[in-house]
MIDOLUM-324030 format. One record per residue (C-alpha): residue number from 1; residue in one letter; y, x, z. Coordinates in Angstrom, 3 decimals, always signed. Layout:
ATOM   vexvex   vogu          Y          X          Z
ATOM      NUM      A          Y          X          Z
...
This chain:
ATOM   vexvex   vogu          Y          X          Z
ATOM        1      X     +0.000     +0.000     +0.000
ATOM        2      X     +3.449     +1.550     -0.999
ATOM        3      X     +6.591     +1.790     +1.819
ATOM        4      X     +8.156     -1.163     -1.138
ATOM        5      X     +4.883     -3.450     -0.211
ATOM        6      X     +5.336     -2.739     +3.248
ATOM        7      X     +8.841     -4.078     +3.625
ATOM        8      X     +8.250     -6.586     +1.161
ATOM        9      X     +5.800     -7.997     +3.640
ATOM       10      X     +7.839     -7.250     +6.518
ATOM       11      X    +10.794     -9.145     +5.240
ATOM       12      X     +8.527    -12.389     +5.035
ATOM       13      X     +7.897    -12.432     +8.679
ATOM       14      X     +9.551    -14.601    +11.173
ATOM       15      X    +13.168    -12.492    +12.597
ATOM       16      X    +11.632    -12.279    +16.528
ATOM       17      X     +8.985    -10.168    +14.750
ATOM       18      X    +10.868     -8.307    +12.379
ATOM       19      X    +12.845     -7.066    +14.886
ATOM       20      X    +10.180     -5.431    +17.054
ATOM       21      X     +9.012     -3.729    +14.000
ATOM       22      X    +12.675     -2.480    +13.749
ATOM       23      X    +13.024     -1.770    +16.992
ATOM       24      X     +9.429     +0.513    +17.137
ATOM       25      X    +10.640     +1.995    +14.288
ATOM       26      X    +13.960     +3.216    +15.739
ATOM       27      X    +12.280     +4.026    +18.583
ATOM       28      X     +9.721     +6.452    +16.379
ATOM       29      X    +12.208     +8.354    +14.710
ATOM       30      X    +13.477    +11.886    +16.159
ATOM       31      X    +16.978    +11.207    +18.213
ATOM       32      X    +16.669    +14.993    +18.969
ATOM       33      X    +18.423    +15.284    +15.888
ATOM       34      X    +21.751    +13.962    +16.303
ATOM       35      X    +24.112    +14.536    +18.855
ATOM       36      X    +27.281    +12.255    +19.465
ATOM       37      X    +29.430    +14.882    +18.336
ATOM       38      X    +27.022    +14.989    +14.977
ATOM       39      X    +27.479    +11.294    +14.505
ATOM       40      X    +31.420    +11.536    +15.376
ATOM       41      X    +31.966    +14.328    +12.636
ATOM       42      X    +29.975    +12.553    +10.238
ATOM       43      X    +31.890     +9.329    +10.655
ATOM       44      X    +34.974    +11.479    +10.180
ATOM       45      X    +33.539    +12.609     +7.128
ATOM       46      X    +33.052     +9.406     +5.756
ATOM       47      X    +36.207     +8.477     +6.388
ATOM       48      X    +37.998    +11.229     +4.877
ATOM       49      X    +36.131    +10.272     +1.615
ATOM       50      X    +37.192     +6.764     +1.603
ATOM       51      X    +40.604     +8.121     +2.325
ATOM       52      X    +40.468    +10.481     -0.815
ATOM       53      X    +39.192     +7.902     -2.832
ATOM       54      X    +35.734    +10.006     -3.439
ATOM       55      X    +33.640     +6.955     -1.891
ATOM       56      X    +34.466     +3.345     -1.036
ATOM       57      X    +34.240     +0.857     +1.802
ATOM       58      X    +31.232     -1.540     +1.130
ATOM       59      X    +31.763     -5.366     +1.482
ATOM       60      X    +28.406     -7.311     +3.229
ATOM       61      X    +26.946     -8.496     +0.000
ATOM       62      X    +27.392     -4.984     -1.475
ATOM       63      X    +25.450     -3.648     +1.319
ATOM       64      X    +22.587     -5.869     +1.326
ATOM       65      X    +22.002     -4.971     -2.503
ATOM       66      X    +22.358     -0.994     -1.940
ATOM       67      X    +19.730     -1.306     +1.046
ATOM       68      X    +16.974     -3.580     -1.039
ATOM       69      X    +17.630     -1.011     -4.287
ATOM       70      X    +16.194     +1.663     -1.532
C-alpha cells in the first residue's frame, strides 16, 4: 500500500479517529530536531520572503490544494 493509499484511507475515517492518528503521528516524529529558536528563525525567514515578494501568503483553499497535491 503506498503513503497516497494510506491517507486516502485515513481521510475517510470519522475526525475523533483521524485525529489520534495525527496526533501518534506527531508524537512519532523526532522533536529533537527543532529548537524554538529554529522554529523562530525559520518563521522569520518566511516572512522575509513574503516581504520580498520571493513567496506568497496562502489563502485556506490554497492550502488545502498544496497539502492533497503532496
Amino acid at each position: 500500500m503506498t503513503s497516497r493509499q494510506i491517507l486516502d484511507s485515513i481521510l475517510g475515517l470519522p475526525e475523533n479517529e483521524r485525529a489520534e492518528i495525527a496526533s501518534a503521528l506527531i508524537d512519532s516524529l523526532d522533536t529533537d530536531r527543532w529548537t524554538d529558536g529554529d522554529l523562530v528563525a525559520e518563521a522569520k525567514r518566511r516572512e522575509r520572503a513574503v516581504e520580498e515578494g520571493s513567496a506568497r501568503y496562502l489563502d485556506e483553499s490554497e492550502f488545502h490544494v498544496g497539502i492533497r497535491r503532496g
